[in-house]
C-alpha positions as CSV (number, residue, x, y, z in Angstrom):
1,X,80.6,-95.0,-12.6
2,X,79.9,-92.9,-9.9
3,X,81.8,-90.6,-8.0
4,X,81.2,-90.7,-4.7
5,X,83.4,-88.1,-3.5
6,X,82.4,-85.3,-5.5
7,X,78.5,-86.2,-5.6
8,X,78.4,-86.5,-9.2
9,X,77.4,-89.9,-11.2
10,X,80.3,-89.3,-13.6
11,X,80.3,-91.5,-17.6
12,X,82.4,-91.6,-20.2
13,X,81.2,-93.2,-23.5
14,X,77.8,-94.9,-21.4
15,X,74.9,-96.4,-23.2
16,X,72.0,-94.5,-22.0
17,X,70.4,-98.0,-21.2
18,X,73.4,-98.4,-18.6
19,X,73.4,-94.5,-17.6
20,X,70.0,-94.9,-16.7
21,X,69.9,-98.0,-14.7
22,X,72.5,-96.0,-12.6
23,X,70.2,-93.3,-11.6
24,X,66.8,-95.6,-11.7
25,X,68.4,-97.4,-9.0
26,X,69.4,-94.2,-6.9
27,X,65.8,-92.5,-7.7
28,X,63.8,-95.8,-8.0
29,X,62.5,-95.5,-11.4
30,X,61.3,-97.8,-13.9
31,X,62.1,-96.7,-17.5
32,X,61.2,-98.0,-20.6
33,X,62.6,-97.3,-23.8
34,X,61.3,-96.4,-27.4
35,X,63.7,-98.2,-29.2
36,X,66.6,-100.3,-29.2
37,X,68.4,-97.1,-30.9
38,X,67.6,-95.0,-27.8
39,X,69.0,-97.7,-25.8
40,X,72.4,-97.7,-27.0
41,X,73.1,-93.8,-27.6
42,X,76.4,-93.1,-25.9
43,X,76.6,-90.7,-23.1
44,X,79.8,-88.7,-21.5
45,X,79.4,-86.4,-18.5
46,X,78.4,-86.1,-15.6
47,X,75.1,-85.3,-13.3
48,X,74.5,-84.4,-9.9
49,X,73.4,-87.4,-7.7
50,X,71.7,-85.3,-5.8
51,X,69.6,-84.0,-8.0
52,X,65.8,-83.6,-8.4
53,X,65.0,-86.6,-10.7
54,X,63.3,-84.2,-13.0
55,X,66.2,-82.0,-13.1
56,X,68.8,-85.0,-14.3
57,X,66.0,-86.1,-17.1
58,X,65.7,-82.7,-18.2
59,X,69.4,-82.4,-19.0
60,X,69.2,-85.8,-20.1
61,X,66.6,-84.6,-22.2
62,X,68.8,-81.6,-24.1
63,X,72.0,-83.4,-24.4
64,X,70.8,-86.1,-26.9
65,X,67.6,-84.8,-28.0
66,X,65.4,-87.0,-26.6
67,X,61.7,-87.2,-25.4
68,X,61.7,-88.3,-21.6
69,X,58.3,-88.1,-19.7
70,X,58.5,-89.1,-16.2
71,X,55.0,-90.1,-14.4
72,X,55.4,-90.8,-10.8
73,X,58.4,-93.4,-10.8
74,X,58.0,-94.6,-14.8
75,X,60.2,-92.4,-17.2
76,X,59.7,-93.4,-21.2
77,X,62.3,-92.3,-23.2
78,X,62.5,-92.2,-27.0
């Protein structure tokens, strides 16, 4: 979901899959995935949509623990 008011993409319980087609879109991205298990980790909070891309990944990144390399516009998570 995103909150437009507040400038925030804002989830509650979100697979990461459908988290990150949110902000692939707004950054143009392609991402691929390690796993199905990556795909489907849940996600709650929220991240500025104004953001660097690196920034969001990177906090992406320390909440669950994942590896997440971004090359130009393709980001590999798992």
């Amino acid at each position: 979901y995103i909150a437009w008011n507040t400038g925030e993409f804002m989830f509650a319980d979100t697979r990461l899959d459908a988290l990150m087609d949110a902000v692939s879109h707004w950054y143009g991205l392609e991402v691929e995935y390690g796993n199905e298990q990556v795909r489907s980790l849940l996600f709650t909070g929220s991240i500025d949509r104004y953001g660097k891309a690196e920034a969001i990944m990177r906090s992406i990144s320390k909440v669950t623990g994942l590896s997440i390399e971004k090359n130009g516009n393709h980001v590999t998570i798992k």
